[in-house]
C-alpha positions, 0 to 999 in steps of 0.5 A: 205156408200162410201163417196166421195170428190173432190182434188184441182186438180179436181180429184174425190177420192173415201174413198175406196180403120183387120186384124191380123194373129190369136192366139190360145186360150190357154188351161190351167188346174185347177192347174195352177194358173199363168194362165189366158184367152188367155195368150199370149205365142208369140210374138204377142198379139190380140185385139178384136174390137167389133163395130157396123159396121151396124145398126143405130149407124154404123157410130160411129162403122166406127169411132171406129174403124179408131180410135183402128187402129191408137191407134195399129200404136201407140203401135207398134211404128208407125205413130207420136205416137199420145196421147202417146207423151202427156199421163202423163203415160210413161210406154209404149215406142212404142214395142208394149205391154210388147214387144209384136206386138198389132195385132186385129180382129174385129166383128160386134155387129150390135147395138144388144146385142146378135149379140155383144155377138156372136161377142166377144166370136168368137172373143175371143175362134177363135181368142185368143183376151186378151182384148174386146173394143168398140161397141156404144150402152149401151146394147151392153156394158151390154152384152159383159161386162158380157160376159167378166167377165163370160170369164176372158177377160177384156172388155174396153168399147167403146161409152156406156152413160147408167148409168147402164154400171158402175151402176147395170150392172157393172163389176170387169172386166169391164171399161168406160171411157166415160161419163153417163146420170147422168152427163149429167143431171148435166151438162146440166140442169144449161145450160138450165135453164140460157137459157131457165127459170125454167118455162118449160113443157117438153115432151121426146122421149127415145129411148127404150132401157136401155141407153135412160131409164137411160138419160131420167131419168137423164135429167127430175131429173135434170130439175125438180130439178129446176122447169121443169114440165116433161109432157110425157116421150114416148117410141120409138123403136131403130129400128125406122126411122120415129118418125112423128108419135111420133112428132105429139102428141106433139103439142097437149101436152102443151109442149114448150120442147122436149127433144130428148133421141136419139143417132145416127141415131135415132137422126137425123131422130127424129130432122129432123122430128121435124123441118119438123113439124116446131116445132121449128118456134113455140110459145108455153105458150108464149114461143119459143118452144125449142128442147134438145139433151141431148147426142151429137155428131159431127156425128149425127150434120154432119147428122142432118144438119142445124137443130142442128143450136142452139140445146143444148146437152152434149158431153164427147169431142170434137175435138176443145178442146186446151189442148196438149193431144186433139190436138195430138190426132185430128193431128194424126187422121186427117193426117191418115183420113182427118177428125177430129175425133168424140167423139167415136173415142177417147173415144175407142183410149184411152181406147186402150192405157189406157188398154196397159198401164195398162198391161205395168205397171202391167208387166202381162197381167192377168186381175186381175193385169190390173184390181189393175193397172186402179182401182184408176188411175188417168192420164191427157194429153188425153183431158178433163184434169185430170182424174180418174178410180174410184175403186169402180165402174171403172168409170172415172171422168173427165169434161164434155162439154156441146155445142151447135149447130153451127149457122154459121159453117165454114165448115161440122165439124165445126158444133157445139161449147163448150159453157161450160166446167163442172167441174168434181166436178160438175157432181160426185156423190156418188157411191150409188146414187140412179140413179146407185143403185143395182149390185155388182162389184165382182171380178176380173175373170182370167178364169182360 
């Protein structure tokens, strides 16, 4: 078994080692060995960003993608240069990529796995992308991972928190740099546990699909781990809007928690249902009934309003964040926008970098040299401090932020606050947990 341990810096190590003018995809023979997937023979290079632009989680797939705009400004040498000025990587100077023009198409996953994968392979046998990023459903990510590992395309994930993404469905050419339900059980259940006792009953609403099987799975382990009592645990289709029907029974349950295994807008419905059934106003077993939100964000706490007001959830950032990295970041977004940025907005603009990064230093775009150049790569200076691309499984390690609904927001993005930065020695885990059990990261795949 792998084992695993932490470095005084907090690192975790593992014991083993919209237009873009459109490329041809290049046709290569068996006994070329140099060559790869869409190698770029120009003086421009293509990125496919694949978010949803419809369906339930749009407006994570909008944020994305303002965000890949401004990482391309970025690469190319315009705009203030953003994270690039604070990455403790300085490899990349602002020419683009190996001194190629960055240059992109986009597709629409629409929150379905299927429609994700059409998307992606357009995007890369039309249009020669070299690398795939985005999408904000963790059965989008499964999908478009496999299908970039069956193609010879590195896919970098965009908004995917389902364990299985770097757990049974992980794959050599696929990276997350967000973070995932385990960790978000981690670093939740100590929270809730000083806030709100060890004696609760809780009952869950998942979202039926493998993000929220995983996040289900992760929250009751944890908050069973210290005395919860897991009451129901209800399935609840992602195509779903209105969850009355699932919020009733919960009065009846015995319950005094209802942990929400919702994202998007899936979220803001289920939470605008429950407190329309007034469940927040009541006492149950002698206790106020509370409501959970293990997965947070800005967006879904735009869209659920004063409801969030006191909510507990987990984030993997946040645009309040005062290290240099974070706040260059939110200035460039914001300048561009007039917004801050969400935490899909910067988990896909690092992911955009990190992947430029990775091809400067490897001085190849195969993916196999990108792939050696990010297993084991450890960087700070683009928010929640010092941070690691773990080789076994290609995930990255970082803190965690656990927040909390605003109860007095300054203004509409002013709505939720960091109550708690976990430490990453708190939320690692072995890369054989049982929660991240089956599959096998492979190889590497060039496609040639």
């Amino acid at each position: 078994m792998t084992k695993s341990h932490v470095t005084r810096r907090g690192i975790l190590k593992s014991g083993t080692v919209a237009g873009a003018g459109l490329a041809v995809p290049t046709i290569f023979s068996a006994t070329d060995a140099s060559a790869f997937t869409n190698e770029p023979t120009g003086d421009s290079v293509v990125l496919g960003f694949n978010v949803p632009q419809t369906g339930p989680y749009a407006d994570e797939g909008a944020d994305e993608l303002r965000a890949y705009e401004l990482a391309v400004e970025h690469l190319n040498g315009e705009g203030d240069g953003g994270m690039m000025s604070t990455f403790s990587s300085k490899a990349l100077s602002g020419n683009g990529i190996l001194g190629k023009k960055v240059t992109y198409v986009t597709g629409d996953t629409q929150t379905k796995s299927d429609a994700a994968r059409a998307s992606a392979k357009s995007m890369i046998e039309k249009d020669g992308a070299i690398m795939i990023t985005g999408g904000s459903s963790s059965g989008v990510a499964v999908a478009v991972q496999a299908l970039c590992q069956e193609a010879g395309i590195i896919f970098m994930a965009g908004l995917t928190h389902s364990n299985d993404t770097t757990g049974k469905d992980k794959r050599a050419n696929g990276f997350r740099h967000f973070f995932n339900s385990y960790m978000s059980g981690a670093a939740l259940a100590p929270v809730l546990s000083a806030a709100y006792g060890n004696d609760r009953k809780a009952y869950h609403l998942t979202a039926d699909y493998n993000w929220g099987y995983t996040t289900e799975e992760a929250i009751t382990s944890s908050t069973e781990a210290l005395g919860w009592e897991t009451v129901n645990a209800v399935k609840t289709p992602l195509t779903e809007t209105d969850f009355s029907a699932y919020i009733a029974p919960v009065l009846q349950s015995g319950a005094d928690v209802l942990v929400l295994n919702h994202y998007g807008g899936n979220m803001v419905n289920s939470l605008t249902n429950a407190v329309q059934f007034g469940l927040r106003d009541k006492q149950v077993n002698g206790k106020n009934f509370e409501v959970v939100v293990p997965l947070y964000s800005r967006l879904m706490a735009k869209g659920a309003g004063a409801n969030v007001k006191g909510i507990f959830g987990s984030t993997n950032w946040h645009w309040s964040l005062s290290d240099a990295g974070s706040q260059a970041f939110v200035k460039s977004f914001g300048t561009k926008y007039g917004f801050p940025p969400s935490q899909a907005a910067h988990t896909c603009y690092v992911q955009a970098i990190l992947y430029a990064d990775a091809v400067q230093r490897a001085g190849s775009f195969n993916p196999c040299a990108v792939v050696e150049a990010l297993e084991g790569f450890e960087f700070d200076g683009m928010g929640n401090g010092p941070t690691l691309y773990r080789a076994d499984d290609h995930q990255c390690f970082k803190d965690v932020l656990v927040v909390k609904g605003k109860e007095n927001p300054s203004s509409e993005f002013d709505l939720l606050e960091i109550v708690e930065v976990t430490p990453v020695d708190q939320v690692i885990y072995p890369p054989d947990h049982p929660q991240f059990a089956g599959g096998a990261l492979g190889t590497c795949n060039p496609g040639a």
